[in-house]
C-alpha positions as CSV (number, residue, x, y, z in Angstrom):
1,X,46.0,127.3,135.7
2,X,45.1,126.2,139.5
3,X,48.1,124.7,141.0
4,X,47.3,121.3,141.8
5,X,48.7,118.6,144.4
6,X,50.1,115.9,142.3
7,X,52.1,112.7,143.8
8,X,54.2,110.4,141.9
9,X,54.4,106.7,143.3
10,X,57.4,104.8,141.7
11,X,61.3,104.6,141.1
12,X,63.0,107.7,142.0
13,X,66.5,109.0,143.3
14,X,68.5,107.7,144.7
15,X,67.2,104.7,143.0
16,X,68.9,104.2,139.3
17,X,67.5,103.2,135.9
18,X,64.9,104.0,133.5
19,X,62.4,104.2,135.7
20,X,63.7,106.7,138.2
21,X,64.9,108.8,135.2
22,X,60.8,108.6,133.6
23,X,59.3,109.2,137.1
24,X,61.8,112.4,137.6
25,X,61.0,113.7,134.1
26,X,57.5,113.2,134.7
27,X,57.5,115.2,138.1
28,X,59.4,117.9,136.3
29,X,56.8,118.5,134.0
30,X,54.5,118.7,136.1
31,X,56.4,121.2,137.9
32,X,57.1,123.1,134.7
33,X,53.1,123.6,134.5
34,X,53.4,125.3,138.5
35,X,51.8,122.0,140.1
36,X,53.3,121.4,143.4
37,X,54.8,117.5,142.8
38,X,56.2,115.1,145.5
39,X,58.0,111.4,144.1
40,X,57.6,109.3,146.9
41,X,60.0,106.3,146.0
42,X,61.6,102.9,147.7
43,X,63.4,102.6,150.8
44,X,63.4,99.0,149.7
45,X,62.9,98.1,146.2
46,X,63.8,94.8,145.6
47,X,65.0,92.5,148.7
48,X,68.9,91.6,147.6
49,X,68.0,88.5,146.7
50,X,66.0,89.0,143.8
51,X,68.0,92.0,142.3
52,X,70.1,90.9,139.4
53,X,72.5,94.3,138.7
54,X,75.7,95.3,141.2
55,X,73.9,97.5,143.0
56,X,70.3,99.2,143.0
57,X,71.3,102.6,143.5
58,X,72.6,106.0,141.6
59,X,76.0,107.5,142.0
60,X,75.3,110.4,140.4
61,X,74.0,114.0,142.9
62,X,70.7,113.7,144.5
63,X,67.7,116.0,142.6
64,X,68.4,119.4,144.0
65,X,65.5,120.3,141.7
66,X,62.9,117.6,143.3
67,X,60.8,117.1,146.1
68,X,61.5,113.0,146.8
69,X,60.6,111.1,149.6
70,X,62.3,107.8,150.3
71,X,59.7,106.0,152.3
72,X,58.3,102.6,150.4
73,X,59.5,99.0,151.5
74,X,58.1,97.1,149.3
75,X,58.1,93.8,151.5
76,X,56.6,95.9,154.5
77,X,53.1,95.5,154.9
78,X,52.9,97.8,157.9
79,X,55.0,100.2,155.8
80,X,52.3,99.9,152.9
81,X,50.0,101.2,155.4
82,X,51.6,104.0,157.4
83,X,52.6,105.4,153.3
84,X,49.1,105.0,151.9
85,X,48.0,106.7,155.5
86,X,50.6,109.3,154.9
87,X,49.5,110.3,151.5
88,X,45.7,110.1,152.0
89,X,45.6,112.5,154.6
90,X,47.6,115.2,152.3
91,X,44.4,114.8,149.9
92,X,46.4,115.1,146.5
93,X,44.7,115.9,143.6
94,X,46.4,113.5,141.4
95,X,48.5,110.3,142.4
96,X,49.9,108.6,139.8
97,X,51.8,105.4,140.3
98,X,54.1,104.1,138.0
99,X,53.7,99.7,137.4
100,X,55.6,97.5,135.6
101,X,55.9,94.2,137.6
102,X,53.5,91.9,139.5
103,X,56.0,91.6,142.2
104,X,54.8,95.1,143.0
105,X,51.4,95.0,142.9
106,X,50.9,94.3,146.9
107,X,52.7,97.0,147.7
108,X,51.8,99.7,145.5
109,X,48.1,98.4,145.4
110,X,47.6,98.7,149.0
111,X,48.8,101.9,149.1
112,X,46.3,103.0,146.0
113,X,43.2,101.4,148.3
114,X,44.3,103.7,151.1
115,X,45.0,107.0,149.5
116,X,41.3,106.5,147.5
117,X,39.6,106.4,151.3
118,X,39.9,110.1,150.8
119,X,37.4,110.1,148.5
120,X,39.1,113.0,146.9
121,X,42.7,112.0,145.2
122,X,42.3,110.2,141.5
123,X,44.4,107.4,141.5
124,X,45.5,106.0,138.2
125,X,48.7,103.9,137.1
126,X,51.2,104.4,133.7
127,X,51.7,100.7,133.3
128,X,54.5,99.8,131.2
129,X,53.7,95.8,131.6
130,X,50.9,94.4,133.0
131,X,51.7,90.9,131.6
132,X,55.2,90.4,132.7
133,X,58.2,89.4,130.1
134,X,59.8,86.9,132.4
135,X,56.7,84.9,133.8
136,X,56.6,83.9,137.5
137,X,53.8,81.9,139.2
138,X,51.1,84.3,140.8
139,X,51.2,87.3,138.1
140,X,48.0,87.1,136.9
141,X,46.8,86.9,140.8
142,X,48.6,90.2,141.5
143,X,47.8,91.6,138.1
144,X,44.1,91.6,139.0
145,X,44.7,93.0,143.0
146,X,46.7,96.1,140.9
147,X,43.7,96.6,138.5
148,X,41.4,96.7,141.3
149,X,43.7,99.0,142.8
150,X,43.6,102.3,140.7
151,X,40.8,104.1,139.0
152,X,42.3,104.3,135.3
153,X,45.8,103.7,133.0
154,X,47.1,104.9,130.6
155,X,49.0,102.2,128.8
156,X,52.6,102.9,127.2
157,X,52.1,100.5,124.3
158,X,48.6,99.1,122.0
159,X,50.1,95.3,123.2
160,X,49.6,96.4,127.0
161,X,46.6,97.9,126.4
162,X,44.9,95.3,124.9
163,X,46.6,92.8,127.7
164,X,45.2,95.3,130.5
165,X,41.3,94.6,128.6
166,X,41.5,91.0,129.5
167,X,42.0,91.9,133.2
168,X,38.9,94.5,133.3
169,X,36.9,96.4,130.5
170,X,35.0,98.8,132.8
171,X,37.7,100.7,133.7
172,X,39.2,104.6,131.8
173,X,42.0,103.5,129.8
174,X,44.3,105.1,127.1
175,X,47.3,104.1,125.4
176,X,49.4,106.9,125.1
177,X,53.4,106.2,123.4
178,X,56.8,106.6,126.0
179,X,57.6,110.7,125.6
180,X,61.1,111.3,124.8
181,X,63.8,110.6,127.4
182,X,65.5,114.1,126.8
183,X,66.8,114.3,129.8
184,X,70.2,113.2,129.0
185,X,71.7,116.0,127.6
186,X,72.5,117.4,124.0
187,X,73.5,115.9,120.9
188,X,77.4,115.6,120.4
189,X,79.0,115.6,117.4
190,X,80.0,112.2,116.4
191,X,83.5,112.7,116.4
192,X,83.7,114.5,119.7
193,X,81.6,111.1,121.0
194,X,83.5,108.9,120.0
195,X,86.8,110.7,121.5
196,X,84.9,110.9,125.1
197,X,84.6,107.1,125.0
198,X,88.5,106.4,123.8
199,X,86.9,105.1,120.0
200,X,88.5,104.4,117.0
201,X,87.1,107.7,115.1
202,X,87.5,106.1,111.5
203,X,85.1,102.8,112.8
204,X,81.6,102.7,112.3
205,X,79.9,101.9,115.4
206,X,76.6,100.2,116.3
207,X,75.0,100.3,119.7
208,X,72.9,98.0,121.9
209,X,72.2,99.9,125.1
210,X,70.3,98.8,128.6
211,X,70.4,96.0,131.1
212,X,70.7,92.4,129.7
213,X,67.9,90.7,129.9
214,X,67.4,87.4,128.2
215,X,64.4,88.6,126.6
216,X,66.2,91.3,125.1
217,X,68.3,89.6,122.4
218,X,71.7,90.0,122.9
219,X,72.4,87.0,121.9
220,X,70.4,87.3,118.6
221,X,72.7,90.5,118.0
222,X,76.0,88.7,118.5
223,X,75.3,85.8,116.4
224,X,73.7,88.5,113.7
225,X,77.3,90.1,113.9
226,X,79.2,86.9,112.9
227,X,77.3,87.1,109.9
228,X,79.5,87.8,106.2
229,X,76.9,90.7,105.6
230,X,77.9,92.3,108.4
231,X,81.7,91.0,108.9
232,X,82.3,92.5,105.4
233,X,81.4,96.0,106.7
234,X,83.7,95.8,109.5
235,X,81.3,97.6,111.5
236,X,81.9,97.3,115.7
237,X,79.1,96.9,118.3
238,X,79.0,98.6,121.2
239,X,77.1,96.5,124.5
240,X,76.7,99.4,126.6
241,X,74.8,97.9,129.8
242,X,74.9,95.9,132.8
243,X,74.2,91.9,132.8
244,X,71.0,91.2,134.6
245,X,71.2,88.0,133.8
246,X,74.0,84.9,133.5
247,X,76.7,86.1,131.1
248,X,78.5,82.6,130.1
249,X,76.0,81.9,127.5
250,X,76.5,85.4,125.6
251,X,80.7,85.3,126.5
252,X,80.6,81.6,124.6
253,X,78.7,83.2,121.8
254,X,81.3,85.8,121.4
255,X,84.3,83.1,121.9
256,X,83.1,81.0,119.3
257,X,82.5,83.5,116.6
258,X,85.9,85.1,117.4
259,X,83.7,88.4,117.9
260,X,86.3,90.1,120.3
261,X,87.9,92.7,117.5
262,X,84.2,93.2,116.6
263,X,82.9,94.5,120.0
264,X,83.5,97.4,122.7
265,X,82.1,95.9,126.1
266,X,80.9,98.2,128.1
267,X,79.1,95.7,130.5
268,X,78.7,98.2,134.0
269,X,75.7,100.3,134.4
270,X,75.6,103.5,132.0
271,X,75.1,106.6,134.4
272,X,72.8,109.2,133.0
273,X,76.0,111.8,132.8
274,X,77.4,109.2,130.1
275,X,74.1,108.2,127.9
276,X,74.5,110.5,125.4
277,X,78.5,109.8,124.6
278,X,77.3,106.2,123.7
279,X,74.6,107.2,121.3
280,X,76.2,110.3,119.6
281,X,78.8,107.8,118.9
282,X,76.7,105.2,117.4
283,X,75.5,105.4,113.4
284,X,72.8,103.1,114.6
285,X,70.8,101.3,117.6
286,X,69.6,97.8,117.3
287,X,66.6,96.7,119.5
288,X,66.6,93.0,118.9
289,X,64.3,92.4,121.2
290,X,62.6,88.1,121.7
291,X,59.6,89.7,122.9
292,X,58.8,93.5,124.3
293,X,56.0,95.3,124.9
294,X,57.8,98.9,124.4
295,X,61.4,100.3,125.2
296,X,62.6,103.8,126.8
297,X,65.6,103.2,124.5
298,X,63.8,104.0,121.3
299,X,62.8,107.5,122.9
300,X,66.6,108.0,123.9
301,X,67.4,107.3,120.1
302,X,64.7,109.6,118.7
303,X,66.0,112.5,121.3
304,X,69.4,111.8,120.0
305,X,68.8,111.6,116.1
306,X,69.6,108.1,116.0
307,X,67.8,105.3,113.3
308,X,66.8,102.3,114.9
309,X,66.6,98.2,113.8
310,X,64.6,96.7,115.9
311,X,62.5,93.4,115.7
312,X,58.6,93.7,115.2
313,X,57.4,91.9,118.6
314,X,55.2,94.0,121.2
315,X,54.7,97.5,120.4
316,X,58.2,98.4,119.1
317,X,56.5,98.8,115.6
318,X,54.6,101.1,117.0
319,X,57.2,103.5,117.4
320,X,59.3,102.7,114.5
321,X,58.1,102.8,111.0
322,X,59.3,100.8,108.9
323,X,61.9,102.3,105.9
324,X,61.6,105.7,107.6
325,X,63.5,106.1,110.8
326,X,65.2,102.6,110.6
327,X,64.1,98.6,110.0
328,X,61.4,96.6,111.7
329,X,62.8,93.0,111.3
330,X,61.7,89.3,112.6
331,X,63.6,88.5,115.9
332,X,66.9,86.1,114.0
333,X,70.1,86.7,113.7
334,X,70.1,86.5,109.4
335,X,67.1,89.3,109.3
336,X,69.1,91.4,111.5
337,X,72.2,91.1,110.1
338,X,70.4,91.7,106.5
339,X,69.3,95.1,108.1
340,X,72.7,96.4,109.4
341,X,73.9,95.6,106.0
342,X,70.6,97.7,103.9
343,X,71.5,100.5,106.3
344,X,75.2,100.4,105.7
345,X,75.3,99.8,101.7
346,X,72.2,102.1,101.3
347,X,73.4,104.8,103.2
348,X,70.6,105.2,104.8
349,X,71.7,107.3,108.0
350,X,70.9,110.6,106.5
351,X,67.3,110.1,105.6
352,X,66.6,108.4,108.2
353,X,67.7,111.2,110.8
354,X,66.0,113.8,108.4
355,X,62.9,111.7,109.1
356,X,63.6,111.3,112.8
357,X,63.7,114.7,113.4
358,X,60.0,115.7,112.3
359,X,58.3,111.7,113.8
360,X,59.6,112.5,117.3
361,X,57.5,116.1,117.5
362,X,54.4,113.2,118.4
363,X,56.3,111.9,121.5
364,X,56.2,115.4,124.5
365,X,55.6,114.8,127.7
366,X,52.8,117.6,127.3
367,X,50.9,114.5,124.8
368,X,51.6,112.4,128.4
369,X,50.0,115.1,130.5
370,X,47.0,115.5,128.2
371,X,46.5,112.2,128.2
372,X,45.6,111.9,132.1
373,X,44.4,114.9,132.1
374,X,41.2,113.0,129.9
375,X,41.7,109.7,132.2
376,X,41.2,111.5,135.2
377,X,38.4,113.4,133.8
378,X,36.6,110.2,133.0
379,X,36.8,108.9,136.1
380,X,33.3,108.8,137.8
């Protein structure tokens, strides 16, 4: 195969998160195919002001194996320019720009309308959400300047795919599902998991991982756990992930339920080196989700063998069939405590992991690569 130019636009080291860690794992398939692949990623991602975590950036080694350059402001609009300038006169074959927020859509969509001057680079997005979760005034505004923007998507989830159709109908588009995040290392024996992370080895352990977010239904979880069905198993819950949001209301929750025996609190950011100790010690992970349109989670669970309960809003029941690899229940704290408790009494763990292990072949990062390889070749 040719070796092609390919540039990824998005989150990258030393940036943290899910996004850095699909935009690297992206790039290194690429690379694994012998494309020659440059990240170019924020100098600036949010301003301070609107970032919710401790801190925006890794603390982990930079990417020895990656070409990253650290260039975007995304505030800048002179720096928009001098980027898009940049990588318009390197002609890429492919750009691809990761999107998952209106607040970016300026920046990454002027850079798009540059690098396309070319005339030669196809410029398509991997939207995750083109309708935001957490609404702010001027997203459909931006939504349609980052349509505009790019020459085809490929949607991670049917629900985004369908929201990107009410925003343009002309334009190549695909839905293709989140590949597997296996880029967190090995499964660990349970035991061995559980020792890493100082845990009671005889408990049984439950595990809701990621940044708090409102939407995300922490607190759904919590008051699902002061439930008798659950109580009765004496079953723990992990929270492994920073607040991105105010954490009184979820604290009270946990106060007034006396929940503290029933919880391990791990409320800092995860760093990749550590992601797999939480789910290898974990029987289960709950996604109870208010609304979603799909998660990187579930792929960390299917890479790790993990059964899922999670809530059927968005896509998520897309990726999770019902009774097979886990429980697709209604967002409330009695449905999801009624599923912790099936899994428990029914012993469900083992046939559900039997069952993970052959649904996961259908999430590669080679399906990904197919996918825009037919986007770009519909492009006209």
């Amino acid at each position: 195969m040719t070796q092609r130019k390919v540039i990824i636009i998005g989150s990258a080291y030393p940036l943290r998160g899910g996004l850095s860690a699909y935009n690297e794992r992206l790039a290194r398939a690429y690379q694994n195919r012998g494309d020659n692949v440059t990240i170019y990623t924020f100098s600036l991602q949010y301003p301070a002001m609107l970032f919710p975590g401790k801190t925006q950036y890794s603390s982990e080694p930079p990417r020895s194996d990656l070409k990253i350059k650290v260039k975007i402001n995304s505030i800048n609009p002179l720096n928009w320019i001098k980027v898009g300038g940049e990588i318009k006169r390197q002609t890429p074959d492919l750009v691809i720009i990761k999107f998952w927020i209106p607040f970016m859509a300026p920046c990454l969509g002027t850079i798009a309308r540059i690098i396309r001057k070319n005339k030669h680079s196809r410029v398509i997005s991997i939207i995750d959400n083109i309708v935001p979760h957490e609404k702010r005034p001027g997203d459909r505004l931006f939504g349609k300047y980052w349509v505009k923007s790019v020459q085809g998507f490929i949607a991670m989830s049917r629900t985004v795919l369908d929201d990107l159709e009410t925003f343009d109908l002309k334009k190549p588009k695909l839905f293709c599902p989140h590949p597997l995040y296996d880029n967190f290392g090995e499964v660990i024996e349970k035991s061995e998991a559980k020792r890493l992370l100082n845990l009671e080895d005889n408990t049984s352990y439950i595990l809701f991982f990621g940044f708090i977010r409102d939407y995300k239904g922490l607190d759904i979880l919590l008051e699902a756990m002061s439930k008798s069905t659950v109580k009765d198993l004496q079953v723990k819950l992990i929270v492994a992930g920073e607040f991105y949001t105010d954490s009184k209301p979820y604290l009270e929750i946990i106060e007034n339920n006396d929940l503290k025996e029933s919880l391990v609190l791990m409320t800092d950011f995860i760093p990749d080196r550590d992601v797999a100790k939480y789910f290898c010690a974990c029987d289960v992970v709950v996604q109870p989700y208010k609304n979603a349109t799909q998660s990187g989670v579930t792929q960390i669970a299917y890479h790790f063998n993990k059964p899922m309960i999670t809530t059927d809003v968005g896509g998520l029941a897309e990726i999770v069939p019902d009774g097979k690899v886990g429980y697709v229940v209604s967002p409330s704290p009695l449905k999801i405590a009624e599923a912790i408790n099936r899994f428990y009494s029914a012993k469900k763990e083992k046939d559900f992991v039997n069952n993970i292990k052959i649904e996961k072949a259908k999430y590669s990062w080679d399906n990904l690569l197919e996918s825009i390889e037919k986007i770009t070749s519909l492009i006209t």
